[in-house]
Structure formats: structure tokens, C-alpha cells
C-alpha positions in Angstrom: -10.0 -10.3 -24.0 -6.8 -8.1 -23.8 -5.7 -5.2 -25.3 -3.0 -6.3 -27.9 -3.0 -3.8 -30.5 -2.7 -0.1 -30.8 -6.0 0.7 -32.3 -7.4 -1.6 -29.2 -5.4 0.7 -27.2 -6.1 4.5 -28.6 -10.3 3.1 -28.7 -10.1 1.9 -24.7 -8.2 5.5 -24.1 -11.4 7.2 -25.7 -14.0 5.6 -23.7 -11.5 5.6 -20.3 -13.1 5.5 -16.6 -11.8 8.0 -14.4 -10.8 8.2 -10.5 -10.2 11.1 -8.8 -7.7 11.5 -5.8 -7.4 15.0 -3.8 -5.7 13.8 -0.3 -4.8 16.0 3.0 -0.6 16.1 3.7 0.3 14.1 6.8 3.0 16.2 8.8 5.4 14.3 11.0 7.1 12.3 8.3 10.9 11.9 7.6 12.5 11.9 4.3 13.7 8.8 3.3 10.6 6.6 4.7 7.6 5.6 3.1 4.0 6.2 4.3 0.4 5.3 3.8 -2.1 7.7 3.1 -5.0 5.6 4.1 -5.4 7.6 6.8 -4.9 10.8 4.7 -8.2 12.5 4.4 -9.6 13.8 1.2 -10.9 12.1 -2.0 -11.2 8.9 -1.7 -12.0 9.2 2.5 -10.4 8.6 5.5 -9.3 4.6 5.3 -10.4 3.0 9.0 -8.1 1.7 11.7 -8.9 -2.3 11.0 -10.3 -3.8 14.3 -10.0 -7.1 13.0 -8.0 -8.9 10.3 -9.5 -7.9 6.8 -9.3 -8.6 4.0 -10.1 -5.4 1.7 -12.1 -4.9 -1.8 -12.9 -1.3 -3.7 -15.9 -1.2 -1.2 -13.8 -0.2 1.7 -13.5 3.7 2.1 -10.3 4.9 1.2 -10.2 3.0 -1.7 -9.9 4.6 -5.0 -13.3 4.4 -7.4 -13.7 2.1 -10.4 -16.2 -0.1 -12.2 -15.5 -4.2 -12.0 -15.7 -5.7 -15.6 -17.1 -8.8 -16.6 -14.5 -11.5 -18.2 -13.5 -11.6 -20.7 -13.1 -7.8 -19.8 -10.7 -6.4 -18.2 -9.8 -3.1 -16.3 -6.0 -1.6 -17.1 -4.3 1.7 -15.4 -3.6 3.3 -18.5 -2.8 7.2 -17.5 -2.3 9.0 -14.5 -2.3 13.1 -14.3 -0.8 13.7 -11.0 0.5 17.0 -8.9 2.1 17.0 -5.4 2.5 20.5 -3.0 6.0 18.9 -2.7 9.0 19.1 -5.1 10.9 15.6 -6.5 7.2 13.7 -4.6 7.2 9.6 -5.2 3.5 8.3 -5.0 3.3 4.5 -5.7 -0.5 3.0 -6.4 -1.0 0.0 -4.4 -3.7 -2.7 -3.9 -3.7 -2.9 -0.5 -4.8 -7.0 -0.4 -5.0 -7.3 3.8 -4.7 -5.8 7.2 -5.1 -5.9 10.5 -4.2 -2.9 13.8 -4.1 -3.1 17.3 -0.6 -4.4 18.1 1.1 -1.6 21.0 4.5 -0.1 21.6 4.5 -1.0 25.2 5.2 -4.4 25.3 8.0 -6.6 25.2 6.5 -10.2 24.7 5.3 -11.5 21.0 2.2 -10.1 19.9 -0.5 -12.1 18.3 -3.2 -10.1 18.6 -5.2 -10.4 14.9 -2.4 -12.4 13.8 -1.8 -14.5 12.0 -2.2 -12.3 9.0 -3.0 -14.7 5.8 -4.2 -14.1 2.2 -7.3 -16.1 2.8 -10.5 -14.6 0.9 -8.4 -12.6 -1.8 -8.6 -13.9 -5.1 -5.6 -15.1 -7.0 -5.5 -12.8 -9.6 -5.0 -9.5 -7.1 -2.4 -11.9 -5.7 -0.5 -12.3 -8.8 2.1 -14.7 -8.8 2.0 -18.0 -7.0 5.7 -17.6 -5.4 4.1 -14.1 -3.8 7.1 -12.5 -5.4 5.0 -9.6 -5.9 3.6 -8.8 -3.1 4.8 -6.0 -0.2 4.3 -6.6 3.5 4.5 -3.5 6.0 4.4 -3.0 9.7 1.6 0.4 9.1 1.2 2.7 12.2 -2.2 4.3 12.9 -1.0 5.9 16.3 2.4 7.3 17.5 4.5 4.9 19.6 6.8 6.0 22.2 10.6 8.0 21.9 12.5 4.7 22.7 14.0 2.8 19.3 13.2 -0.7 19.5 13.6 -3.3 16.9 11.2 -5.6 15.8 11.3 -9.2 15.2 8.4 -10.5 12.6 7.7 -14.2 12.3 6.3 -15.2 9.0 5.6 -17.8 6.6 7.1 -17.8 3.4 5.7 -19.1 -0.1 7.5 -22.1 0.2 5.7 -22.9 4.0 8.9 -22.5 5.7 9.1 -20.5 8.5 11.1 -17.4 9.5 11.9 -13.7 11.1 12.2 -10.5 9.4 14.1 -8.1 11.8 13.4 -4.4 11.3 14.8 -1.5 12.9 11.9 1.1 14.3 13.0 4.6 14.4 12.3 6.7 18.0 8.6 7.5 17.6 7.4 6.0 15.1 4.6 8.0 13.8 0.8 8.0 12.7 1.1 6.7 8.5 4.7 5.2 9.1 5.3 2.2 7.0 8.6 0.2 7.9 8.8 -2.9 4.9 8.9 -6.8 5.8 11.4 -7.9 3.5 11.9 -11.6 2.5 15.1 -13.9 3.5 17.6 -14.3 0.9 17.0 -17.1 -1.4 13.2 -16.5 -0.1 11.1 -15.6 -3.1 8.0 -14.3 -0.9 6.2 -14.0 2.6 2.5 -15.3 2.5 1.5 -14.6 6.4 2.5 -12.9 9.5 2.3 -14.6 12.1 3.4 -12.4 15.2 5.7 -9.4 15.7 7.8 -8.9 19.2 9.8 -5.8 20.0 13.0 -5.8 21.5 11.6 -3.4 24.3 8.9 -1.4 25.2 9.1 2.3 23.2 6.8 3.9 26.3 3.6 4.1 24.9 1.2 2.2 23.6 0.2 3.6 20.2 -1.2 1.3 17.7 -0.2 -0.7 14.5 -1.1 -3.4 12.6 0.4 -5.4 9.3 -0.8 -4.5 5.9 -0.2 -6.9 2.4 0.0 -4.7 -1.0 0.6 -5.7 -4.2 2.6 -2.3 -6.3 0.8 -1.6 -9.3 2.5 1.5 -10.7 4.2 4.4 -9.6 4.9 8.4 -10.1 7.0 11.3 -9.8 6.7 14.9 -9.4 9.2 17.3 -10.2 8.1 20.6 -9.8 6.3 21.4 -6.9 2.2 21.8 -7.7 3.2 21.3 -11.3 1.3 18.6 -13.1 3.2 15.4 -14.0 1.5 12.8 -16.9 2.2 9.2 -17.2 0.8 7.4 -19.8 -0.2 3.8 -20.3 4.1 2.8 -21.2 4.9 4.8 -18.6 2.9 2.6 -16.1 3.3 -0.4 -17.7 -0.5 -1.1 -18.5 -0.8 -3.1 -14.9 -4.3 -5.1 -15.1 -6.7 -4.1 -12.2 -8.5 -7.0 -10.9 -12.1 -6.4 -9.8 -13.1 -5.6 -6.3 -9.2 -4.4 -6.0 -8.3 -1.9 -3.3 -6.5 0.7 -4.6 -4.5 3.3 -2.0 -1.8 5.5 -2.2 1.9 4.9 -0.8 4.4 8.3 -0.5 7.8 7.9 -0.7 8.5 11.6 1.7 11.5 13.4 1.0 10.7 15.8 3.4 8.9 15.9 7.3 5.4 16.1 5.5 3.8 14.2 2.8 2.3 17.1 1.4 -1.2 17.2 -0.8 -1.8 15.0 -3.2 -4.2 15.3 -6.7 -4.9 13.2 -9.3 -6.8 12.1 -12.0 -6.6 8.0 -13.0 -7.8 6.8 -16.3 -9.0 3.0 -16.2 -8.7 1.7 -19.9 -10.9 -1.3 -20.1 -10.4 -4.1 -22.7 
């Protein structure tokens, strides 16, 4: 079943499911960069550091709440109510798919350590399409690196089982909730593992980060500072949620913090 009608639409509206986000501001960001507020504390809790490649469902804490459905059901984000402490705020919903930590600052050589990263375990429909045009890989940092800029050098698989490097510029001290974006080759339609990651140098201290898979599912943004923003179901495009999805936050900072966040999210179900 699918909502394909306007009366389908205003009754799944009346009988919505809601989520509830309330999360801390992370200081030590740069405008211009995104982050993930996994870590962020508040409502829903503090996301753990991954000691292991995972790959993660609405059960995981720091994922937001909802009810799976039973086919032909289906759950849709069909609103979102959202303020920010921060004027001109971009927060993205994501379902964060896989991901894995304990790669370090401080060496030089490639890194394998819980890679490869793969999609194995997540169902196809969270996955989307088959070319894995849709899906976003990060390099996520859960602890600050040292004040040397390196660049790193990401081996991957593509969709197509070709292999290849991403090469991505780290900024001096990359910090705690930094998210630097894999990005595919050109004429590459989409990266389906990562396989390891090598820095150019050491950056003088160890740290910690990991790789994390997403799949964007809508986005928002405020204008006013601490002013409510609304986005409705054309707004957000109606995205389908799959069950046991992992829904997180992504902030697109505009300035050195990514201030509090609040919400309300309204699951239509049809």
C-alpha cells in the first residue's frame, strides 16, 4: 500500500507518529563543514563510538524513535517542526546505514583496521537504488586528531566492482563530530565499500575516526534564530522510511558551533 491520494494523505496526517529530537550544540566546528550529531547528547541519546564494523537499525541509541510497519504498510516523513539556537541552521535527516571507528591520526601507513566497510546485513530497501547513487560515505571523527593537515587517500569499491581512491583534504585538527564526504570518481555512479584509508602524514596525535554509510532522506532550514521552521510532507518530499532504519541528524555549521537543536517529526503511515 502507498499513499496516492490526498484524502489518503490528510487521514495518515491525522493519525501521524511522532519523534521527538532536543540535541546538545557541539562547539569546535567551522562554518562551511558538515557534522554528525551522533555524538550530540540530548533526545535521542548519545550515539556510541562503534568498536567494530556495524551495521545499524532504530535499536541503536542515537537513533530517532519510530514504529516498523507491516507490508503492505509503510512509514513516510511527512512533517517536520524544527528550531535551531543558530540563525540560517541546515539540519539534514539521514539513515545512517554502517560504521565503524578506531582508525588514528598518527600514522602514515594504510589503515585497515575494521575495514573493509561493506553494506552486508542492511536490507535493500534502506539502500535504495542498486547503482548506490544514493548513498553518502564520510570519514566521521569521534576524537580530535593532531594540528598538522594531512590528506587522506580512501580506497573503495565502487557499484560497478571496480576499484579506486577518493583523495580528501583534512583540515589542521580535525575535530570531535567532523565529517569530511567520500565522493565518487567521475563517471562513477556510487561507492559500495571502504576498503582502507592512508594519510599522507602523521597529524601528531592519535585521535580516533571511523567511516560511516548514510542514505539523505530529507532536509531543513532555519532562518531565524530559535524561531520555529515547518516543512511539510512537499516540502520533504514524502521520503519512505524503511523499518528498522537509523535515523540521525547531519548539521551543515555556518558558524564555530552547531548550536541546539529541537524538533518534532511526524511519521505518516500508509
Amino acid at each position: 500500500m502507498a499513499i496516492t491520494s490526498r484524502d489518503q494523505l490528510i487521514a495518515a496526517l491525522a493519525n501521524s507518529r511522532h519523534g521527538l529530537f532536543d540535541k546538545a550544540s557541539i562547539s569546535n566546528a567551522v562554518a562551511g563543514r558538515f557534522y554528525s550529531l551522533w555524538r550530540a547528547t540530548g533526545q535521542p541519546g548519545q550515539g556510541a563510538i562503534p568498536a567494530a564494523p556495524a551495521a545499524c537499525t532504530k535499536g541503536l541509541l542515537g537513533s530517532l524513535t519510530f514504529e516498523n510497519q507491516t507490508a503492505p504498510l509503510t512509514n513516510y516523513l511527512a512533517w517536520v517542526d524544527v528550531a535551531s539556537s543558530l540563525a540560517t541552521s541546515t539540519l539534514e535527516i539521514h539513515d545512517r546505514l554502517c560504521h565503524q571507528a578506531g582508525l588514528v591520526g598518527n600514522v602514515a601507513t594504510p589503515q585497515t583496521t575494521n575495514l573493509p566497510l561493506t553494506l552486508a546485513g542492511i536490507e535493500p530497501e534502506r539502500i535504495g537504488l542498486a547503482d548506490h547513487s544514493q548513498l553518502q560515505w564520510w570519514l566521521e571523527w569521534y576524537a580530535d586528531t593532531g594540528s598538522t593537515a594531512v590528506t587522506a587517500t580512501v580506497a573503495v569499491t565502487y557499484s560497478d566492482d571496480t576499484s579506486g581512491t577518493v583523495t580528501v583534504p583534512l583540515a589542521a585538527t580535525s575535530r570531535a563530530a567532523g565529517l569530511y564526504q567520500l565522493l565518487p570518481a567521475a563517471g562513477k555512479s556510487g561507492i559500495k565499500a571502504v576498503d582502507s584509508v592512508q594519510l599522507s602524514a602523521t597529524s601528531g596525535t592519535a585521535g580516533n575516526f571511523g567511516v560511516t554509510c548514510t542514505r539523505y532522506r530529507a532536509g531543513f532550514f532555519t532562518v531565524v534564530a530559535n524561531k520555529a521552521e515547518v516543512y511539510d510532507w512537499a516540502s520533504l518530499a514524502l521520503p519512505q522510511i524503511a523499518n528498522d532504519a537509523c535515523l540521525a541528524l547531519i548539521q551543515l555549521c555556518s558558524t564555530t558551533s552547531t548550536g541546539v537543536s529541537k524538533g518534532v517529526v511526524r511519521f505518516a503511515v500508509g
